[in-house]
C-alpha positions as CSV (number, residue, x, y, z in Angstrom):
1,X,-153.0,37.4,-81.6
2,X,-152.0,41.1,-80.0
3,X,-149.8,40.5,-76.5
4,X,-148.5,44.0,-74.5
5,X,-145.2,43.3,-73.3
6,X,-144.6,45.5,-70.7
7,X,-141.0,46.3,-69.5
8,X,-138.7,48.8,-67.5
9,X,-135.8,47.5,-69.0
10,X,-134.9,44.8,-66.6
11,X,-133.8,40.9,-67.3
12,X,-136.3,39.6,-65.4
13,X,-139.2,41.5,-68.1
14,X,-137.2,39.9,-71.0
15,X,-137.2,36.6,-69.5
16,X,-141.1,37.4,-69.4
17,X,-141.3,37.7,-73.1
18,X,-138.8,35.0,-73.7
19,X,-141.0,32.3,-71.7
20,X,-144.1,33.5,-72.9
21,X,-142.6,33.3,-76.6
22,X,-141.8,29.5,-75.7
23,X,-145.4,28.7,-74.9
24,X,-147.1,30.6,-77.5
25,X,-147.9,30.3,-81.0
26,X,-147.4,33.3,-83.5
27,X,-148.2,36.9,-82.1
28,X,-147.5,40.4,-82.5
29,X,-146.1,42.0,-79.6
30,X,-146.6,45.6,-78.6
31,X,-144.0,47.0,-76.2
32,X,-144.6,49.6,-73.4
33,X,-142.4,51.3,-71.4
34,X,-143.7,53.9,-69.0
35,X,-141.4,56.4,-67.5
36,X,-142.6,56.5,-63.6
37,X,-141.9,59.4,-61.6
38,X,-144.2,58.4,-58.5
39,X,-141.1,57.1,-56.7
40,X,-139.3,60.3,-57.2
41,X,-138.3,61.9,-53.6
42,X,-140.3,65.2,-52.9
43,X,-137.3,67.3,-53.2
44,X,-136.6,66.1,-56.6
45,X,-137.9,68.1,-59.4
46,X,-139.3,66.0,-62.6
47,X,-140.2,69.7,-64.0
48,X,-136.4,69.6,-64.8
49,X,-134.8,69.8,-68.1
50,X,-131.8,67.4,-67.8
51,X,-134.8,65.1,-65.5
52,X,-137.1,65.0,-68.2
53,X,-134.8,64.7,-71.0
54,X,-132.1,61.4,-69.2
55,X,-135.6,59.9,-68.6
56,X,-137.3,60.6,-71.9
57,X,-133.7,59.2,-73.5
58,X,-133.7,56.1,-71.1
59,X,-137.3,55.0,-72.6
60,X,-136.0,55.2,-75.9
61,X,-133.7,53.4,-75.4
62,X,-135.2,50.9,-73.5
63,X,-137.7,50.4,-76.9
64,X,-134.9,50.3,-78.8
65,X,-133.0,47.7,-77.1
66,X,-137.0,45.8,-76.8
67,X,-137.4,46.3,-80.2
68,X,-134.2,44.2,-81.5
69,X,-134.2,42.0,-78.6
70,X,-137.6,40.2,-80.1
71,X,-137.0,40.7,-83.1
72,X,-134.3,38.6,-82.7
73,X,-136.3,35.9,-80.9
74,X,-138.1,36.3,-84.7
75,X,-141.1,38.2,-82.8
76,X,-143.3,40.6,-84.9
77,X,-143.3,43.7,-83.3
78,X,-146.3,46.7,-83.4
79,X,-146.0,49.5,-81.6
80,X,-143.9,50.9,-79.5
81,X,-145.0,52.9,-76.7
82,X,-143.8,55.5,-74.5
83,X,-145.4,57.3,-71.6
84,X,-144.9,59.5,-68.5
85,X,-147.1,58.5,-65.4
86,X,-147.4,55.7,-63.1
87,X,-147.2,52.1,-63.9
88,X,-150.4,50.9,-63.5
89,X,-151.9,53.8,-64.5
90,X,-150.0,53.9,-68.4
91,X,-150.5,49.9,-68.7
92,X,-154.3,50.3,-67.8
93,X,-154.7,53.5,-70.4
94,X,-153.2,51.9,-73.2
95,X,-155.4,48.2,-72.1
96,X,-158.5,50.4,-72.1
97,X,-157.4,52.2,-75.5
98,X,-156.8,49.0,-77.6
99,X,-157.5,45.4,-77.7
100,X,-155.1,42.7,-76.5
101,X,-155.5,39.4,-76.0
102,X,-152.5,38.6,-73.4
103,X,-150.0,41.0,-71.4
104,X,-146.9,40.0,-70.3
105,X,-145.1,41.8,-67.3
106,X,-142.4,40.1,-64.8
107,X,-141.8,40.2,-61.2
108,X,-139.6,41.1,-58.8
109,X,-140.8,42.8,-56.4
110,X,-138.0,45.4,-56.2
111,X,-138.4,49.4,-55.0
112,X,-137.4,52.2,-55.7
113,X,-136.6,52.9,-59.6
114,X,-137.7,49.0,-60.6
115,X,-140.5,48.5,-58.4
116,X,-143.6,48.8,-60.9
117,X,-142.6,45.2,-62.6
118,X,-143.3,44.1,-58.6
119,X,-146.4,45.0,-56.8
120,X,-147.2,46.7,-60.6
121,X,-148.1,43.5,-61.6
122,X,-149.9,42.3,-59.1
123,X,-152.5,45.0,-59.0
124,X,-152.9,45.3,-63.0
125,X,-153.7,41.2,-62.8
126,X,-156.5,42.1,-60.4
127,X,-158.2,44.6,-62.0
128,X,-157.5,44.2,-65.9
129,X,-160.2,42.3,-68.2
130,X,-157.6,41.3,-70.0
131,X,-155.3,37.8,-70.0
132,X,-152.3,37.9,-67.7
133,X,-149.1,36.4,-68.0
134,X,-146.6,37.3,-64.9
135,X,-142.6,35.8,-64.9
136,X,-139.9,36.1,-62.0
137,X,-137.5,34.2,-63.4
138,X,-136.0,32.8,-66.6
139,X,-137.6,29.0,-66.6
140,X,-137.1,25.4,-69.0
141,X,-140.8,26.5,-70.4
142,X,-141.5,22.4,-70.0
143,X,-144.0,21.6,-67.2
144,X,-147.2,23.2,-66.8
145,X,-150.2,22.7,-64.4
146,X,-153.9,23.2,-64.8
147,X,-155.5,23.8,-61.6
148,X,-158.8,23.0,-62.0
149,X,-162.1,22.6,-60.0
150,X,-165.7,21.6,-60.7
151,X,-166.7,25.0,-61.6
152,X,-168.5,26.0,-65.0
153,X,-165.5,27.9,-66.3
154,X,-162.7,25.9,-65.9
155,X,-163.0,24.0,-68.9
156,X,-163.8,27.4,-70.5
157,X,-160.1,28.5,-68.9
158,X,-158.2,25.1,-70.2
159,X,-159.8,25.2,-73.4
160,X,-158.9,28.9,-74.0
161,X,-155.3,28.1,-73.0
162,X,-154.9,24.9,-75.4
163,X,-156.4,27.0,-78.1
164,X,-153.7,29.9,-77.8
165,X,-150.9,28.0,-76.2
166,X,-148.4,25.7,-78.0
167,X,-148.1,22.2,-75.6
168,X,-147.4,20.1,-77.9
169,X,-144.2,17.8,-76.0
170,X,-144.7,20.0,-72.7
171,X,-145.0,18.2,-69.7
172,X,-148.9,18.8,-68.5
173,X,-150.1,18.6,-64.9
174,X,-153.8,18.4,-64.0
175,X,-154.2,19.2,-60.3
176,X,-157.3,19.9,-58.0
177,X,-157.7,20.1,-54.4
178,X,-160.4,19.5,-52.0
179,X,-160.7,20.6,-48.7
180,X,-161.4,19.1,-45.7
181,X,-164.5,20.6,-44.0
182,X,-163.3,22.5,-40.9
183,X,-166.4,20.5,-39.2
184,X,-164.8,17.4,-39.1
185,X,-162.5,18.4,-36.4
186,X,-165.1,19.7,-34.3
187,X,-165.1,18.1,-31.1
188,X,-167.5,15.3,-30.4
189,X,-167.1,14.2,-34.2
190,X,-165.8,10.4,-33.7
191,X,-167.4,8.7,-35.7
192,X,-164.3,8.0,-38.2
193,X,-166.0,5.7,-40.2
194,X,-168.7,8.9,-41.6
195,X,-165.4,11.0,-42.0
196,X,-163.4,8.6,-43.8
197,X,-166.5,8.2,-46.6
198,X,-166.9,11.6,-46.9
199,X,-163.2,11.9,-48.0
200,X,-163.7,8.4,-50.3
201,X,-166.8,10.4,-52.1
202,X,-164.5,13.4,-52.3
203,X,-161.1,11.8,-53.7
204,X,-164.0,9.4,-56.3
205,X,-165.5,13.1,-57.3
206,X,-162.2,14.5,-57.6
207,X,-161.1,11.1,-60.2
208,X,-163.9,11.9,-62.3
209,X,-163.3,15.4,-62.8
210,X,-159.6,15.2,-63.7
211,X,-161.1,12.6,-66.1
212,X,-163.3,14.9,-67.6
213,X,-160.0,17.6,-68.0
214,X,-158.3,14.8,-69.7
215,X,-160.6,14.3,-72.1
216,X,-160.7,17.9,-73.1
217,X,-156.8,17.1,-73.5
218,X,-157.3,14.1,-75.4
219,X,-159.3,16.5,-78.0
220,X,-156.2,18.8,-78.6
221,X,-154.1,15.3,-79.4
222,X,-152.5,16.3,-75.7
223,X,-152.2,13.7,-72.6
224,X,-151.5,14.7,-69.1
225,X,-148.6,13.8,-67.7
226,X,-149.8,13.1,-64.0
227,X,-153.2,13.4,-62.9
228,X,-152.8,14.6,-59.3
229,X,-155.8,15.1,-56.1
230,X,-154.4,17.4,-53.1
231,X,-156.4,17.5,-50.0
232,X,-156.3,20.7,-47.9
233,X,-156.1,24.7,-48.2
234,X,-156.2,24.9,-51.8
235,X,-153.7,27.5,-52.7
236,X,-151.0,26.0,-50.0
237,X,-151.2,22.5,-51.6
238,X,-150.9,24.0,-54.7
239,X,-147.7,25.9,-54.0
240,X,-146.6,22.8,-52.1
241,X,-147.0,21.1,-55.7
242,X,-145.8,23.9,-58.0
243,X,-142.2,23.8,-55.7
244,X,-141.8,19.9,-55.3
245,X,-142.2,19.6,-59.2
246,X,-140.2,22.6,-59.8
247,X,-143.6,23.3,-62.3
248,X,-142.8,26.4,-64.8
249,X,-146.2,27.8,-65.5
250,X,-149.5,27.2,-63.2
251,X,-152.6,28.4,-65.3
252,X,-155.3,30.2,-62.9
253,X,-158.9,31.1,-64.1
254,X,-161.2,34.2,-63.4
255,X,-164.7,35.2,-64.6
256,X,-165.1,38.8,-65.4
257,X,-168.2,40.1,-65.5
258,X,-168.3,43.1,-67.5
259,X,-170.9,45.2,-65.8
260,X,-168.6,45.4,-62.6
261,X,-165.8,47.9,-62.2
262,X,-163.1,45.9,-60.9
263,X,-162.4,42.5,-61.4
264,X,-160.5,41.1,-58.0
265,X,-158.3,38.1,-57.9
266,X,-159.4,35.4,-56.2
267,X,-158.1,34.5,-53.0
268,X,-156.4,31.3,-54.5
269,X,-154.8,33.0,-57.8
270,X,-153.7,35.9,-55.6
271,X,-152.0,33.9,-52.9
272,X,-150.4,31.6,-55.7
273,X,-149.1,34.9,-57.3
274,X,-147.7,36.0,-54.6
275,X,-145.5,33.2,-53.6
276,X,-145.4,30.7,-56.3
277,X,-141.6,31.2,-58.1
278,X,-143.2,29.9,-61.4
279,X,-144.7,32.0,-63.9
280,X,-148.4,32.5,-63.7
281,X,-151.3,32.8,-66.1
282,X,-154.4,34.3,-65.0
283,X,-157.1,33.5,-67.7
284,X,-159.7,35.8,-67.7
285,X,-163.1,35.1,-69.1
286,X,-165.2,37.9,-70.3
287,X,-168.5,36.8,-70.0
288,X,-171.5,39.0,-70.2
């Protein structure tokens, strides 16, 4: 297992590493640290000597500081990498270089000198091939929920993430949501007794597919913890959810297709990341 940790030196991108490292089983870690000058004020000139050299000096020391901070944590660590550019643009030229399987990046959403590990995170989720995990803050590494849905490939995205992930005594939430058909409020609709079995044959769908997750749980020697059917917009009852259980990581799925150029975030997994203050994993499947 190869995992890109990403940082710019702050807590919140070792808190990353450190709750990824509680969920995961052994890895090596690669660690990245781009020297971003995008922010830089026009009048400031990068072409400077001292410039160059205090941030040429910060990123080494920033990987050095990496470098014995997981090792410590008893992490086997690769390569270290330093680069000038923007963010995104380093992280996507070293993802499209080499093969990882997961990269890890936190969140905070701050400008000026921190703000790649922010909106940088969000936009290298939506258009990287590659396994995403994103932290904002520093969690138990306990609960976790699946979201699921009767799609082909989420049982493709659980059964990636109980292969790689380590859930053994971890709390484990399986949610779905179904909506309620924006037609049913349309006026002249009063026949309550056709609405409410509609929403019966939803909520008896909805049993059998978290039964069919469970299952796929019960084959890793893992139970669920709560089985759980939401009804309404799908990524506000899920962040409804993720708050009122104080959830620590909320896996999300996508399907890349290879032959297409960018690989967009749902609206769900996008919203979720976004708001949601727990850490989020956005499975990718690379299917052809």
């Amino acid at each position: 297992m190869r995992v890109l940790f990403c940082t710019d030196g702050s807590k919140i991108s070792y808190h990353a590493i450190q709750n990824f490292y509680n969920w995961m089983n052994e890895f090596t870690v690669d660690i990245l640290c781009a020297v971003d000058w995008s922010f830089m004020p026009d009048n400031v000139a990068v072409e400077s000597a001292n410039f160059t050299s205090y941030c040429t000096n910060s990123a080494d020391s920033i990987l050095e500081y990496s470098e014995k901070y997981l090792s410590e944590l008893g992490l086997n660590v690769g390569e270290k990498i330093k680069m000038c550019g923007t963010a995104v643009d380093c992280i996507l030229e070293v993802l499209e270089n080499q093969e990882y399987d997961y990269i890890v990046l936190g969140s905070h959403g701050k400008k000026g000198i921190n703000k790649w590990l922010g909106s940088v995170s969000q936009e290298v989720s939506s258009v990287t091939n590659v396994s995403t995990y994103i932290s904002k803050e520093k969690n138990y590494r306990q609960k976790v929920v699946f979201a699921v849905d009767s799609s082909i490939n989420s049982p493709l995205v659980v059964r990636r993430c109980l292969e790689d992930f380590n859930l053994k005594d971890k709390e484990i939430h399986l949610v779905t949501v179904f909506e309620i058909p924006e037609y049913l409020f349309l006026e002249g609709n009063i026949d309550s007794s056709w609405i409410l079995d509609i929403e019966k044959k939803q909520e008896t769908n909805a049993m059998i597919l978290l039964s069919e997750f469970e299952k796929i749980l019960d084959e890793y020697g893992l139970q669920a913890t709560s089985k759980v059917i939401l009804r309404g917009n799908t990524s506000a009852e899920i962040l409804k959810y993720l708050a009122k259980e104080d959830i620590d990581l909320v896996v999300c799925g996508i399907h890349n297709h290879k032959k297409m150029h960018k690989f967009l975030l749902s609206s769900v997994s996008k919203r979720i990341l976004e708001i949601a203050k727990s850490d989020v994993l956005i499975v990718r499947l690379n299917i052809q």
